[in-house]
Each structure stands twice: as structure tokens, then as C-alpha cells.
MDAnalysis code that builds the backbone (N, CA, C; Angstrom):
import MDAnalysis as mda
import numpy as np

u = mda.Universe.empty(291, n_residues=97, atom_resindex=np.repeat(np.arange(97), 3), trajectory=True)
u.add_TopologyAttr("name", ["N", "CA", "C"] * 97)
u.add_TopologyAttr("resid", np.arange(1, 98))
u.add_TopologyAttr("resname", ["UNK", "UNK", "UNK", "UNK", "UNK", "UNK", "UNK", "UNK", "UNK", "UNK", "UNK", "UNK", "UNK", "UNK", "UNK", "UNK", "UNK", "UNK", "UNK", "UNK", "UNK", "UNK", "UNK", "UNK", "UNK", "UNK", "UNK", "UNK", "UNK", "UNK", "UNK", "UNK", "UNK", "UNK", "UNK", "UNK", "UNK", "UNK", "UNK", "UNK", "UNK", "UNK", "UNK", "UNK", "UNK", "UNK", "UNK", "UNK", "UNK", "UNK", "UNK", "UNK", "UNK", "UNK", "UNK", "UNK", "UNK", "UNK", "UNK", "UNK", "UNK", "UNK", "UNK", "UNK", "UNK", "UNK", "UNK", "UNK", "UNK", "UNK", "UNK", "UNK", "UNK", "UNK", "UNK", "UNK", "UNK", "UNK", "UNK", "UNK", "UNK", "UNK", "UNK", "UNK", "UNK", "UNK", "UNK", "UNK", "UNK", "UNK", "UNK", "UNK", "UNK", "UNK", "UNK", "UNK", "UNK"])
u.atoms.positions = np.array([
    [8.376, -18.030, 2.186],
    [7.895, -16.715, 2.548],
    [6.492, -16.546, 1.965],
    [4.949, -16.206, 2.749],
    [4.305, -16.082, 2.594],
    [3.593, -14.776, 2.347],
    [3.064, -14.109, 1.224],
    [2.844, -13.005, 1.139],
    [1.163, -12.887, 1.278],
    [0.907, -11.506, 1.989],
    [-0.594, -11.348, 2.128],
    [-0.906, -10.751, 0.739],
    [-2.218, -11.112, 0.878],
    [-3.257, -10.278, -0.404],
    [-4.132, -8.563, 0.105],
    [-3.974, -8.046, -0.952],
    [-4.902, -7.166, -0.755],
    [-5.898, -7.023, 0.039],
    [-6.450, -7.829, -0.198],
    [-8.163, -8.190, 1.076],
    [-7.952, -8.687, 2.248],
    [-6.326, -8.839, 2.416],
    [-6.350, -9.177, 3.966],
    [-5.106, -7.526, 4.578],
    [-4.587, -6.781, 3.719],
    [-4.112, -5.853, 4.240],
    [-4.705, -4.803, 4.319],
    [-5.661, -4.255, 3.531],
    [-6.518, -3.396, 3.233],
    [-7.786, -3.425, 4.326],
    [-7.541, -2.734, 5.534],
    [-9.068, -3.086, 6.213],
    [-10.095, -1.827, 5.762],
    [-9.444, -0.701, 5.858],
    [-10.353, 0.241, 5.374],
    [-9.452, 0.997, 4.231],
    [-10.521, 1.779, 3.904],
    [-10.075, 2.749, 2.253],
    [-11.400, 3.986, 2.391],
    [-10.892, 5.116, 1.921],
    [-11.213, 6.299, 1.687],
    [-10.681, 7.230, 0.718],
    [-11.320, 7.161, -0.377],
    [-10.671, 8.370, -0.933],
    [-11.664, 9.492, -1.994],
    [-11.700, 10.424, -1.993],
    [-12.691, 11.655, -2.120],
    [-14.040, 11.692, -1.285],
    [-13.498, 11.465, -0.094],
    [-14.661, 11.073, 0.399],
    [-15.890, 9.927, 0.467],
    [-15.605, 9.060, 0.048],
    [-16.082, 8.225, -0.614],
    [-15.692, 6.916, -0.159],
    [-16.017, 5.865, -0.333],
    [-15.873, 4.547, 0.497],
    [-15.060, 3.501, -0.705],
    [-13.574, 3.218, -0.247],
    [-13.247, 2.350, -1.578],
    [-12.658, 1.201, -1.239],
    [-12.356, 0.034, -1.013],
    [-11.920, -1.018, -0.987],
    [-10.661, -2.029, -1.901],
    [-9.987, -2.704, -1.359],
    [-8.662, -3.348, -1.741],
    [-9.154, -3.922, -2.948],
    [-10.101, -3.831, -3.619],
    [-10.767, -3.663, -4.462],
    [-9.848, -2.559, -5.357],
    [-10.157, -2.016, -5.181],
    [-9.150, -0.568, -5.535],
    [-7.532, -0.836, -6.029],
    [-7.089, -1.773, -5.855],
    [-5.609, -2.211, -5.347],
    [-5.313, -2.806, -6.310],
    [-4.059, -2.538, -7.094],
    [-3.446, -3.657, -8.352],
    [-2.019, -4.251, -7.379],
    [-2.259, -5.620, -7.467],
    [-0.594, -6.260, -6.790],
    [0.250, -6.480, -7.796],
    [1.237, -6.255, -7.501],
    [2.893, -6.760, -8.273],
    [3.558, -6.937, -7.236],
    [4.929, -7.400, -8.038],
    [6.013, -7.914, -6.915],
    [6.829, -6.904, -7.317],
    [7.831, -6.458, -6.738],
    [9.046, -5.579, -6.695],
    [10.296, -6.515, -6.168],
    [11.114, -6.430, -7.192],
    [12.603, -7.138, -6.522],
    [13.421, -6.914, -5.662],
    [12.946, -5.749, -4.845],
    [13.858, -5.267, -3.777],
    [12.928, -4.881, -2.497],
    [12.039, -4.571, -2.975],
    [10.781, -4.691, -1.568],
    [9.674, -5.863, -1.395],
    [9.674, -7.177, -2.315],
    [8.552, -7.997, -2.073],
    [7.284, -8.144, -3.101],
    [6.971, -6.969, -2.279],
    [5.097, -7.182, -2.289],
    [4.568, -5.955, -2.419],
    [4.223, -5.371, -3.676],
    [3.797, -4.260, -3.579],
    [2.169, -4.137, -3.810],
    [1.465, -2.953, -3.565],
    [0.057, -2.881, -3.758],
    [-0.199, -1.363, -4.402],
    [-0.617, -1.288, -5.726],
    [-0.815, 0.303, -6.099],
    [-2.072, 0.883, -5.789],
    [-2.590, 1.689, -5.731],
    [-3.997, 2.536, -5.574],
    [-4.421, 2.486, -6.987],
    [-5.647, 2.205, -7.423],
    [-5.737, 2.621, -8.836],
    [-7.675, 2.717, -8.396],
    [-7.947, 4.260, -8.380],
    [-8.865, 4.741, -7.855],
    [-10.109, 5.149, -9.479],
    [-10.712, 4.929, -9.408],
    [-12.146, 4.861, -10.869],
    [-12.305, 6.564, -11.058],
    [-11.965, 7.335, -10.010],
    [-11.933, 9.053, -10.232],
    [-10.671, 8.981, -9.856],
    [-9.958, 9.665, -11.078],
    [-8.584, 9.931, -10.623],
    [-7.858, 11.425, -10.458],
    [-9.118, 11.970, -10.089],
    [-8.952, 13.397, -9.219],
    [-9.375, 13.434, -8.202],
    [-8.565, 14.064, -7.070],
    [-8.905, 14.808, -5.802],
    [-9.799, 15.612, -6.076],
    [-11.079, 15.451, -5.732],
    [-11.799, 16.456, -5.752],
    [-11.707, 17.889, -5.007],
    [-11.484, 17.666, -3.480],
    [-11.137, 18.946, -2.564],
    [-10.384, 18.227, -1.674],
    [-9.170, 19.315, -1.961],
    [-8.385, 19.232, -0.450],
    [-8.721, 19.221, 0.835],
    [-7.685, 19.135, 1.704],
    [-7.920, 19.020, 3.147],
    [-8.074, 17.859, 3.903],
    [-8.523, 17.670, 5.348],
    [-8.553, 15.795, 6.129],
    [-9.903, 15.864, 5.308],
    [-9.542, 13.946, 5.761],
    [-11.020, 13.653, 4.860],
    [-11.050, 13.425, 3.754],
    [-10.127, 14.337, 2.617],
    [-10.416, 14.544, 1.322],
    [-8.790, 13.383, 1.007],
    [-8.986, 12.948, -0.619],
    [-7.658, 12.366, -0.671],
    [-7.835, 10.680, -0.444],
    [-6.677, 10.372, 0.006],
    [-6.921, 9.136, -0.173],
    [-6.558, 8.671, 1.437],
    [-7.016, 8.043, 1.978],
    [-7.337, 7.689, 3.471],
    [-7.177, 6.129, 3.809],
    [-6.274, 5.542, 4.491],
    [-6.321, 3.520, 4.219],
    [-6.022, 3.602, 5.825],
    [-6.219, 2.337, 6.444],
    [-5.768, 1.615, 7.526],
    [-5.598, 0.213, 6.971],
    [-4.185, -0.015, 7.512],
    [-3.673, -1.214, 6.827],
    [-2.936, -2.094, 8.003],
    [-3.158, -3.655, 7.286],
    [-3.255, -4.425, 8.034],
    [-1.373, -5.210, 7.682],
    [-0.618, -5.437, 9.070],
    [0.485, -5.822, 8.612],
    [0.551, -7.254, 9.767],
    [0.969, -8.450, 9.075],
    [1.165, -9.864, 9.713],
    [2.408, -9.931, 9.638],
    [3.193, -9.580, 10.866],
    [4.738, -10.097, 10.669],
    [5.342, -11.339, 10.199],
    [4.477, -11.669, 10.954],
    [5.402, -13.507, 10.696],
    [4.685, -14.298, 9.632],
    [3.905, -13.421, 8.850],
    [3.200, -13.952, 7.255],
    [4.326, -14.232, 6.252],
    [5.752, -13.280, 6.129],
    [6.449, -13.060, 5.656],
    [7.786, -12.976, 5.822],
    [8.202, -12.641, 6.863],
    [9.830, -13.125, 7.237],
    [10.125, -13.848, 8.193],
    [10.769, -14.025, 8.236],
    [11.589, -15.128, 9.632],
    [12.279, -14.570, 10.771],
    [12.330, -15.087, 11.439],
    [13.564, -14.020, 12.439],
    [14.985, -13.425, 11.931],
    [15.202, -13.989, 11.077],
    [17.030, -13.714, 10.851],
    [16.357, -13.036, 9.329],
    [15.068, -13.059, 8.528],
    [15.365, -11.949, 7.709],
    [14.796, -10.704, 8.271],
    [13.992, -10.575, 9.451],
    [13.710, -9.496, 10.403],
    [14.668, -8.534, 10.353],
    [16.106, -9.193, 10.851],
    [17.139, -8.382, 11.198],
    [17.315, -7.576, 9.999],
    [17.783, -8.450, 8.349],
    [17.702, -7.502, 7.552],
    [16.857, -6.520, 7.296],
    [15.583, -7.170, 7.001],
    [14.295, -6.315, 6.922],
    [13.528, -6.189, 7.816],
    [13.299, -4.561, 8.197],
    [12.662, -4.367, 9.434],
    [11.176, -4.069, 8.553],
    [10.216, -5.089, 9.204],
    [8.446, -5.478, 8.361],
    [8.042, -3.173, 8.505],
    [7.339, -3.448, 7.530],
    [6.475, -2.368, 7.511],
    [6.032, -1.897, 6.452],
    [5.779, -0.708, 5.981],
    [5.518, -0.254, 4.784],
    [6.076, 1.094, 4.356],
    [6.026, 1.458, 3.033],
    [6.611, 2.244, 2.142],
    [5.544, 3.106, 1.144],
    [5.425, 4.124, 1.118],
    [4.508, 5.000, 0.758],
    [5.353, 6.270, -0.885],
    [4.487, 5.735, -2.415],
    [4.915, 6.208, -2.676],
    [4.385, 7.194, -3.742],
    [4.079, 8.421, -3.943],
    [3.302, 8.927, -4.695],
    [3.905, 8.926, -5.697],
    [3.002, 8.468, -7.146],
    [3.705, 8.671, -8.189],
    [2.157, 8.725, -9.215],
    [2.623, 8.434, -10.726],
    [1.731, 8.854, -11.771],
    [1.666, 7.323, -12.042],
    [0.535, 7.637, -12.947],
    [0.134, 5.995, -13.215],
    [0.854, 5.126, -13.388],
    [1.070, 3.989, -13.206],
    [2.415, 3.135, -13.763],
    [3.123, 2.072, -12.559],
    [4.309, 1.666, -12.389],
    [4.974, 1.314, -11.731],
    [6.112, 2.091, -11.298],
    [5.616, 2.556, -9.995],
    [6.313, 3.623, -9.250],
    [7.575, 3.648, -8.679],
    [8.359, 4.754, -8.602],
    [9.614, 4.875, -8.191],
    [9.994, 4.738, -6.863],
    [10.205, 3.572, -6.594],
    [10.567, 3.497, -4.814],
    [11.857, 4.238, -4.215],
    [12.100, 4.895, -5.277],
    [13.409, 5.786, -4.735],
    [13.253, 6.768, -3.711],
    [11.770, 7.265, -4.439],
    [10.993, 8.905, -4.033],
    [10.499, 8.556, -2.539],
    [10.014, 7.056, -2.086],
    [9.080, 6.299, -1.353],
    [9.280, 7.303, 0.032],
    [8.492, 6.996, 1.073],
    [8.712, 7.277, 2.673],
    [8.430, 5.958, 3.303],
    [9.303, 5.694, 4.603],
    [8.937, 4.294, 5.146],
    [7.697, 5.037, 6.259],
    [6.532, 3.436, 6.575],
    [5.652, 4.094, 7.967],
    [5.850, 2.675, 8.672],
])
């Protein structure tokens, strides 16, 4: 099983307006989801609410980088979104996209 890097999932990044890159991104592994990627942003305040403001990504997903057909069935590929405080986050809280 082949896992992508940051710099190949990360095509764009935005956050306070501002231009940020997978650069931005700390990887770990998680034992029950893989491959995880955290945000770890150099201002770690929202400056102003609203679109635009916040943190903003388009992300890049390679199916067949990483599972096979028969672990497909178990795991359906995608991603998991999870706000939390600095650290290694609670995938309990997560949302799937």
C-alpha cells in the first residue's frame, strides 16, 4: 500500500486570506485511518470570519495509490475532516468528504 505525500495531495491552500502550502502540513500515521495530514498554520488565529477567511484547501486524492480493489470494499477512499486544538486529533469528532 502506497501512501501519498503532502505535496502531492495538497494542490492549493488558503488560510486568512493568505496563500499557504502543504508546506503547512505535519504527516503522521493513524492506526485506523492510514495517513493523516494536520494543518499547522505560522498565525494561529482567524483573523475575520466569513468565505475567504479561514482555512480554504483543494485536495488531491489517487485511488489506486493506496488500496486495492477488495480493500475498496472495506474502505471507501476519501477524506475525513477534523477540527481540533493543537496536537493529535480526535477522529471521533471527524466528518467524512
Amino acid at each position: 500500500m502506497q501512501f501519498m505525500l503532502p505535496h502531492e495531495m495538497v494542490l492549493y491552500c488558503r488560510y486568512n486570506s493568505e496563500p499557504c502550502s502543504f508546506k503547512n502540513f505535519t504527516l503522521y500515521k493513524d492506526e485506523d485511518r492510514f495517513q493523516c495530514i494536520s494543518f499547522t498554520p505560522l498565525n494561529h488565529s482567524i483573523v475575520r470570519a466569513g468565505p475567504g477567511n479561514g482555512l480554504y484547501l483543494v485536495l488531491n486524492q489517487i485511488t489506486d495509490s493506496f488500496l486495492t480493489d477488495e480493500e475498496q470494499i472495506d474502505y471507501v477512499p476519501g477524506f475525513q475532516v477534523a477540527l481540533h486544538e493543537r496536537g493529535e486529533p480526535i477522529m471521533s469528532s471527524c466528518f467524512r468528504l
